[in-house]
N, C-alpha and C positions, 0 to 999 in steps of 0.2 A: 397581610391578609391571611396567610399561611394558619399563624398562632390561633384567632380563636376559633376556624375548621379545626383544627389537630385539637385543642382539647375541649368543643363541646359535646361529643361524645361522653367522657369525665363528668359533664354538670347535669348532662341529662343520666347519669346511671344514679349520681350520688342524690338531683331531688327526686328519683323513683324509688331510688332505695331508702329514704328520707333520713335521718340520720344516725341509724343501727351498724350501718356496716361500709363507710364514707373508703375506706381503704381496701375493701373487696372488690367495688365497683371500679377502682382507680387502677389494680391491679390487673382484672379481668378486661380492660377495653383499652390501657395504655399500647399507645404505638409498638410495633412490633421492628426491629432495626433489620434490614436485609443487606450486606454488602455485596453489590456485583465489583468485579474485579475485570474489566475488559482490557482488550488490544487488539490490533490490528496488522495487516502487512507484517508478517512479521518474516516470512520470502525466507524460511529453509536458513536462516539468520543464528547456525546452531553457535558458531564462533565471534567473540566481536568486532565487532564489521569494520574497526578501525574507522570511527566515523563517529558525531560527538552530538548533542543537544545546544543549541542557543537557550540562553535563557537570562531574567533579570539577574545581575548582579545582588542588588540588595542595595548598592546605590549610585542607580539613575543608570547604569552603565547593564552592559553585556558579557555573561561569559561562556565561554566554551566547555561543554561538560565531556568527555569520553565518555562513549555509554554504550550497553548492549552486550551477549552473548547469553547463552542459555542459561548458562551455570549461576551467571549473575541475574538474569532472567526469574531464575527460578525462588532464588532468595528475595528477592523484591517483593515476588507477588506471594511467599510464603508470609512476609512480616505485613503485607495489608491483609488477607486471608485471615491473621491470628486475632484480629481486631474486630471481626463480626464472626461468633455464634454460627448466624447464618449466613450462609453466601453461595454466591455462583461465580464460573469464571468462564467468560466468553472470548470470540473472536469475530471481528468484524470482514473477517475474507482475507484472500492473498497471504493464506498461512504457506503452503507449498509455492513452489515454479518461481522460476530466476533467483537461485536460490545459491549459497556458497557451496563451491564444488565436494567438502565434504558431506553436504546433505544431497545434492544432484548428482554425485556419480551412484547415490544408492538411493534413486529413483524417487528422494525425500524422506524415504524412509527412516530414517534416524529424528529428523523433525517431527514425524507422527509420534514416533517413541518417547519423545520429551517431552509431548505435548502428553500423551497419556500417563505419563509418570509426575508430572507437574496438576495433573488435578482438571482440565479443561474439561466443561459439560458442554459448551455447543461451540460451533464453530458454523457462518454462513459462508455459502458457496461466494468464490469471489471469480473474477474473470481469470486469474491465473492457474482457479484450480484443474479449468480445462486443457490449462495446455496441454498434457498428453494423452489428450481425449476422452471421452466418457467412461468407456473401460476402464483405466487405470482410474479417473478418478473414484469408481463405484471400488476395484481393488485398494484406493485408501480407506475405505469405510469398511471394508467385509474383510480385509485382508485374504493372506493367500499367497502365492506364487505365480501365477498364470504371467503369460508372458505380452505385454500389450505393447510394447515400445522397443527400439534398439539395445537397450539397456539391457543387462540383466536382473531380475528382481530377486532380494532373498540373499544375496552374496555374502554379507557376516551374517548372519543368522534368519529365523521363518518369522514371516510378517505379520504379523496379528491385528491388525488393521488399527483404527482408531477403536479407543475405547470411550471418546466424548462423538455427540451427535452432530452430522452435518443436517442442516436446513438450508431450503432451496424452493421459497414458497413461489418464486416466480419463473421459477424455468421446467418448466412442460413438456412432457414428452408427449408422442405422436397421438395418445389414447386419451389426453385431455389432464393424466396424471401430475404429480410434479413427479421431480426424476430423485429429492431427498424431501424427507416431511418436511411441511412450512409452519408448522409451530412445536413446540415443547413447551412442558412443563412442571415446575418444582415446587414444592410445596416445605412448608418449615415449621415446627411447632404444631401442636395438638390441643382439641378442644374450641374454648372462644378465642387462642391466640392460635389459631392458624390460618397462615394466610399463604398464598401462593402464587408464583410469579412465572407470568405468560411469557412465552420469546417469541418472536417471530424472525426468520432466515432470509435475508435474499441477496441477488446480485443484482448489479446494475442491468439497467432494460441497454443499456449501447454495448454489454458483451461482443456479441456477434462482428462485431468494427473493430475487437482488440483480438481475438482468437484468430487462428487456423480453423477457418467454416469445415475442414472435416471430423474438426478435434468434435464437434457440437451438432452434427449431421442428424434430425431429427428431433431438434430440441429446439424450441420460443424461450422468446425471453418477456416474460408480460410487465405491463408497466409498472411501476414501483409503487407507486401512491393507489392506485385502484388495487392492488395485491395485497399490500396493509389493510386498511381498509375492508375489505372482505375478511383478513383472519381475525380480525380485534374481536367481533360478537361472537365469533366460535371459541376463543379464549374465552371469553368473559361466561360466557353460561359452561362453560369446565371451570368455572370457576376461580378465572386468576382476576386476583386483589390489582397485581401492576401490571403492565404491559410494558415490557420491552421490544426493540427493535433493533437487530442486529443486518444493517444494510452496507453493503459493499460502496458504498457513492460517497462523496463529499466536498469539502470547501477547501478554500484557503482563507486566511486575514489578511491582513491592510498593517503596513508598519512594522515598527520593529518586533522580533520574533518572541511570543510569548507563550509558552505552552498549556498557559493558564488564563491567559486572552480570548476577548472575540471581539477583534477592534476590524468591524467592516467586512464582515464575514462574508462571499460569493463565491459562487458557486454551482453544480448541479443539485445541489441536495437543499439549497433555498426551496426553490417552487415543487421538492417534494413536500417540505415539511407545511409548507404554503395551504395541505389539497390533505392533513393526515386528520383522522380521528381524534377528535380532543381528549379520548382517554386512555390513548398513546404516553406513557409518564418520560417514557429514556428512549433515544434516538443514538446508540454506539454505530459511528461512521468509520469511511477509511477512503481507499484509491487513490486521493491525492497525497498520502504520507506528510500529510500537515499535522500539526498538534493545536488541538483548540479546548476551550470547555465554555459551553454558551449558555447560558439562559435564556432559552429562543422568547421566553413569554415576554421579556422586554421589548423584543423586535417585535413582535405579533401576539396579542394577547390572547388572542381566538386560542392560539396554537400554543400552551406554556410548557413545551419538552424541554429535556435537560437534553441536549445536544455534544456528543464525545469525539474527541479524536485522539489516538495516543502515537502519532507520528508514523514510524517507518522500522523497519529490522529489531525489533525488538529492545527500541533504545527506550520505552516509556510503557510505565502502564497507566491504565484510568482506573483511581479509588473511587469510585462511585457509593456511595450510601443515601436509602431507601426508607421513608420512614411510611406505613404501612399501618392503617387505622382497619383496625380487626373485626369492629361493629360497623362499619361505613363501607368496608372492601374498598377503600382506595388511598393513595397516593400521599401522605399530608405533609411530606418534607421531603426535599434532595439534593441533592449537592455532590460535587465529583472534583477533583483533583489529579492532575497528572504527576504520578510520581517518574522522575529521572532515575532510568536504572545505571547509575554509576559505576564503571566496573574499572578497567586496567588503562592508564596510559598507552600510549599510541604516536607515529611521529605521522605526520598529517604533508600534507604539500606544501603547506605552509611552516614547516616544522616541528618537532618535540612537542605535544600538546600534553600536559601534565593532571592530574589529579587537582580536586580544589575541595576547600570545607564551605564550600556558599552552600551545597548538598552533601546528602549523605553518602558515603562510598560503601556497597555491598559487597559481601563475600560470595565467590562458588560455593554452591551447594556440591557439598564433594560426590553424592552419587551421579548426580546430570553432566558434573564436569569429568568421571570415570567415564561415562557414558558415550559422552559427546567426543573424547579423547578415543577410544578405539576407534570409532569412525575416518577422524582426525589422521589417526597412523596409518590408516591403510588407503589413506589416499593421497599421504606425502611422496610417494613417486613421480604422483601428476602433478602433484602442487611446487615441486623442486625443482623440476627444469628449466635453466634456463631458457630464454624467449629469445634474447637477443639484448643489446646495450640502448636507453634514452638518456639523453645529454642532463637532463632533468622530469620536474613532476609534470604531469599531462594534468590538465584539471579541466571539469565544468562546474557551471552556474549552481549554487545553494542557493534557499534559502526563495527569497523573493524573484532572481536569477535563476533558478532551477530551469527555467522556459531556456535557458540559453547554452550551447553546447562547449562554450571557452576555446581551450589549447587542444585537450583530447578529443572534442568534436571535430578540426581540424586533423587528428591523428589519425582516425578514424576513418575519416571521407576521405585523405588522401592513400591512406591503406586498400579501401577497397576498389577505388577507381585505379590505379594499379596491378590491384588483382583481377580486375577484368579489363585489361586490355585487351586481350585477345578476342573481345567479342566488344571492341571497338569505343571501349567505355571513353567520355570526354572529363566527362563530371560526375560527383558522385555526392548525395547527398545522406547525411544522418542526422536522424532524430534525438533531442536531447535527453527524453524521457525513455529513452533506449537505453542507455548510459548510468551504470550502476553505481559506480563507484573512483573514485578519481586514480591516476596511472602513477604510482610515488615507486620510482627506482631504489633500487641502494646504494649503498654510498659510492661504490664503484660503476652506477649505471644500470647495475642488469636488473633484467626484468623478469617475472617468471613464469610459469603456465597461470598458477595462482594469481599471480597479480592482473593476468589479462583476463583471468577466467572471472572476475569478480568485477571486473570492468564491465565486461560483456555475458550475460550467465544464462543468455536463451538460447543461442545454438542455431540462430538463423542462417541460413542460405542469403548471399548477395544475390540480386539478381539485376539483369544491365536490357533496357527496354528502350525506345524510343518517344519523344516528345518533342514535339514543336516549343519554340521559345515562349511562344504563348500559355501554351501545359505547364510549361515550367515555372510562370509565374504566379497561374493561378493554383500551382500546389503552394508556392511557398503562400498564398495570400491566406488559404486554408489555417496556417497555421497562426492567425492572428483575424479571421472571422467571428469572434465573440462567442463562439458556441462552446467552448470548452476552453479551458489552458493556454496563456500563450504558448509557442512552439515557434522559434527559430531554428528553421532548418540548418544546421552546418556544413558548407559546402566546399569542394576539394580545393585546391590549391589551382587563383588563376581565375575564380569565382566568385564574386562582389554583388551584394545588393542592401541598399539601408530600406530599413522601417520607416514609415510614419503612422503613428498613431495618433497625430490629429486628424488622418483623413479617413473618410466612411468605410467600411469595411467592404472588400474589393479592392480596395486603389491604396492601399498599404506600402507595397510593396511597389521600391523606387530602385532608380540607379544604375538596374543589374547591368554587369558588365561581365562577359567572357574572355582573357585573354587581351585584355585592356582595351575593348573592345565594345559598343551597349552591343545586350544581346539580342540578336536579331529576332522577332516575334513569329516570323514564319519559316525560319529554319529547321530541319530533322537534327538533334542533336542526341547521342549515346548517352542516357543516365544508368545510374549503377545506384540501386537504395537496398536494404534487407528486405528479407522476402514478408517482414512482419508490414511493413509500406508497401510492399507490389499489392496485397491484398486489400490496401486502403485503411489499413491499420492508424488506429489515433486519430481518426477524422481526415485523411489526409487522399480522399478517395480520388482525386484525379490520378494517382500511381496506376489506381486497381484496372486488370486489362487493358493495356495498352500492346500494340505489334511487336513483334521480333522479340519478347522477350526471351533472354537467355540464362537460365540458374547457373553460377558458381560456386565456387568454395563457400565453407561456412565464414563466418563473421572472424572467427577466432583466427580460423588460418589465415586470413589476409591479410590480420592483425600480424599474426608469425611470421608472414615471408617479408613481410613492410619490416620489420623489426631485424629480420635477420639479413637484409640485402647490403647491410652497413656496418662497420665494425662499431657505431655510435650514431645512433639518429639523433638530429638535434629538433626539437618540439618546435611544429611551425606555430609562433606566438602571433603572428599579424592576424586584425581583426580583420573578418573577411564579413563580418555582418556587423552596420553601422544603427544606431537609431537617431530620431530627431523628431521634432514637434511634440505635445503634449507626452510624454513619459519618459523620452529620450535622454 
């Protein structure tokens, strides 16, 4: 259907022009190519994260790709850049916060620096960017020193903010404003080939349920599809040719892992795209660190967006290309692809994970990787230390399992329910989407500040509150209510309950047993969760305000004294969370 919109423009210029000048007209109204270059999550991810790509083989099979760091980052999306003329380069949110400790102990700041030095023109607010609150977020965009957080800001060198644009068309400040503009605009080529490309910015309207409510004190978050919507005719009379969408929200797929798939796409970001403006052209998503690339007009024809995701930490980018009819101002071809940014070998939990030629393997860009290396060295003091000795690797759920917390979620919950005994903790529960990165010792066992700080990169406070057995059911059911992600909660040692996902949502959740024991439904029992769950964080709002709570140590240190209380912890591997019936 595409082919003859895109060239009857061409038929109508050449019988106006009738046949004097068949190659002036053909010249003058041909498509105009735009490459956007997007990514998402890409979480202060200055280093490679030691963490890999699923992807087709080539036949029939799967392989593990190594993927990700800046350096290599940056060579990726220089060699898609060199391929269009024109282009832009985006980010779909969750560019800062939970971030690796050489980009977090300098408040992200070195993340911004690579992001400015790499070329980025816009960047949407994601839920992460709040985490240390509006202040510093507004000091990533205006730069400066000023002092907003524990942190020190400024420490290797003066911060000069972002030099690409945040957009934040749906989150409102008190006066009715947004808090960063909700669209931009780029324009390319001059004369009858100039055309120009709308963006528009936001976050997910459920922020406020993943933030610290002080970080965002004063601030709405309006709904996603009616916020669109309202920008696209203010784009369009400034005159953008495409309209892009750069939204904090997204899906997952169905099946085996395809980066270039959209095998049974669901989601939050369905029933936006369900409600968007038909001259909406590209939808760049994120939140859930999925990799997809959809052509929604199959699923819904009303709605024909090109639909992105480029995964998580900076292992993928999206080639997105733009084809751009100059006399018609719109849209007449697109297409995207996830390129795998291939970088160094890595030994994984699973062991030595290697290089492959099924993809291409990129070089450091040597100034990003000079870059990202000072940073690097002056934060090897904290990253060196050791923690303490694990018997072996701690691991959780990838992948289609990501909902599930494994060995390390068990390290975890038994860490922090230990760390608050003193305020009488029984059980202690953690969330899997907490859970950054899997717990891989050395060869002799030890572990290190680094290695837990990449596990764990928020910096939460436990805290240890009271619930009845009943409470405590209806949080775990929470996490398998249909409304978002599943979420198996990982619970301490001595703490048992199977899934059923044949049964209606509410009645999920079976078996539980305390101490080999069912758990009694009207009992006061001691729970110990992060303070990112005492707030109802993740949908998980039965936590939020409950009696007696009592804050302890952060996340990290409970991790430390659980680690150091042994001359070798050995990784409690028993499954403490069972499933059965339809998924099990």
């Amino acid at each position: 259907m595409a082919v003859p919109a895109r060239f009857a423009p061409l038929l109508t210029a050449a019988l106006l022009a009738g046949c004097a000048a068949p190659m002036a007209g053909r010249s003058a109204f041909a498509p105009v190519e735009v490459g956007v270059i997007a990514f998402n999550d890409f979480h202060g991810s200055i280093e490679p994260p030691r963490q890999s790509v699923i992807a087709p083989d080539g036949s029939g099979g799967q392989v593990q790709v190594p993927a990700g760091g800046a350096a290599w980052f940056a060579s990726a999306l220089d060699s898609i850049r060199a391929k269009y003329p024109n282009h832009l380069t985006v980010s779909a949110g969750d560019m800062i916060s939970a971030s690796q400790l050489a980009s977090s102990l300098y408040l992200d700041e070195p993340t911004i620096g690579v992001m400015n030095r790499i070329g980025v023109d816009f960047n949407a607010v994601g839920n992460h960017e709040f985490d240390r609150g509006r202040d510093e977020l507004l000091r990533m965009q205006n730069g400066g020193c000023a002092k907003f957080t524990a942190k020190e800001p400024c420490q290797l060198e003066k911060f000069p903010g972002a030099s690409f644009r945040y957009l934040a068309a749906s989150t409102l400040t008190g006066n009715g404003g947004t808090l960063f503009p909700a669209t931009g605009l780029k324009t390319f080529g001059t004369g009858k080939r100039r055309v120009s490309v709308g963006v528009i910015g936001l976050a997910l309207k459920g922020t406020p349920e993943l933030v610290n409510p002080a970080g965002i004190k004063g601030l709405t978050f309006a709904d996603e599809a009616d916020t669109i919507n309202a920008a696209v005719p203010v784009l369009k009379a400034q005159g953008a040719d495409a309209v892009v969408v750069l939204i904090h929200q997204g899906g997952k797929t169905q099946g085996a892992p395809d980066p270039n798939g959209c095998n049974e796409l669901v989601g939050e970001i369905t029933p936006i795209l369900s409600r968007l403006d038909p001259r909406v052209d590209l939808v760049v998503s994120g939140h859930t660190h999925w990799d997809y690339v959809c052509d929604w007009g199959k699923v819904d024809p009303g709605h024909p967006v090109l639909l992105t995701s480029a995964g998580v930490y900076g292992k993928e980018i999206t080639d997105i290309r733009l084809e751009i009819d100059p006399a018609t101002h719109r849209v007449v071809s697109k297409s995207a692809r996830n390129v795998i940014v291939q970088s160094v070998p890595y030994t994984s939990a699973k062991g030595p994970l290697g290089n492959t030629d099924r993809y291409p393997q990129f070089a450091p860009r040597p100034d990003i990787a000079a870059y990202v290396q000072r940073y690097v060295d002056a934060s090897t003091a904290f990253t060196a230390r050791p923690m303490g000795k694990l018997s072996g690797p701690a691991t959780k759920g990838e992948g289609a399992q990501s909902g599930m917390g494994g060995t390390l979620g068990n390290v975890i919950a038994d860490a922090q329910r230990d760390a608050t005994a003193a305020a009488g903790a029984q059980i202690a529960f953690m969330n899997p989407f907490g859970i950054r990165a899997p717990l891989v010792p050395a060869a002799d066992g030890t572990v290190t500040f680094g290695d837990i700080y990449q596990t764990q990169p928020f910096g939460n406070q436990v805290v240890t509150e009271t619930l009845t057995g009943a409470e405590i059911k209806a949080a775990l059911e929470q996490g398998f209510d249909d409304k978002g992600p599943e979420q198996a909660l990982s619970p301490s040692a001595g703490f048992a309950y199977r899934v059923d996902r044949a049964q209606p949502v509410g009645a999920r959740i079976a078996g539980l047993t305390f101490n080999g024991k069912p758990l009694d439904m009207a009992q006061r029992y001691r729970v110990t969760i992060n303070g990112f769950l005492a707030l109802g964080g993740d949908g998980f709002t039965v936590f939020a305000d409950k009696p007696e709570a009592v804050t302890g140590p952060t996340d990290l240190e409970a991790l430390q004294t659980w680690l150091r209380a042994a001359p070798m912890r050995t990784v409690p591997a028993e499954a403490r969370v069972t499933f059965s019936g339809a998924g099990g």
